[in-house]
C-alpha angles and dihedrals in degrees: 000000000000124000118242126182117177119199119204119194118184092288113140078229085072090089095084093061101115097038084060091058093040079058103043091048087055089062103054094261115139101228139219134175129201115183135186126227096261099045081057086078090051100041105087103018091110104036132344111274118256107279088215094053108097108229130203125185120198090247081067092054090083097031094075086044126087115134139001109294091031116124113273108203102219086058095045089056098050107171129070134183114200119202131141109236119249126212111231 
């Protein structure tokens, strides 16, 4: 199953958000979504995100890392897809 991690920056487009997973999931993609503080606002706006879609937000990123040899996130996540979204 293919990895997807959307990334959703404070863009009014962020509000489909979860539509794009719901479509992605559809479609056999295991999917991932990382979020900064200003697309929180944006995120469920339109409709409520997907309980099952893990969510991680860039404050998160030093809360896993202590010391050398800790998870970083970024580098947990691995794999990142970049597209602007399009309105329909």
């Amino acid at each position: 199953m293919p990895n997807v991690l959307l990334v959703a920056t404070g863009s009014v487009a962020a509000v489909r958000t979860g539509l794009l997973a719901e479509e992605l999931r559809a479609k056999g993609h295991a999917v991932r979504l990382v979020h900064t503080a200003s697309a929180s606002v944006f995120l469920n706006a339109e409709r409520p995100l997907p309980t099952w879609l893990p969510v991680f937000t860039d404050a998160g990123e030093w809360r896993l890392w202590k010391k050398l040899g800790d998870p970083v996130q970024h580098i947990e996540l691995r794999c990142v897809l970049r597209r602007p979204f399009l309105q329909r």
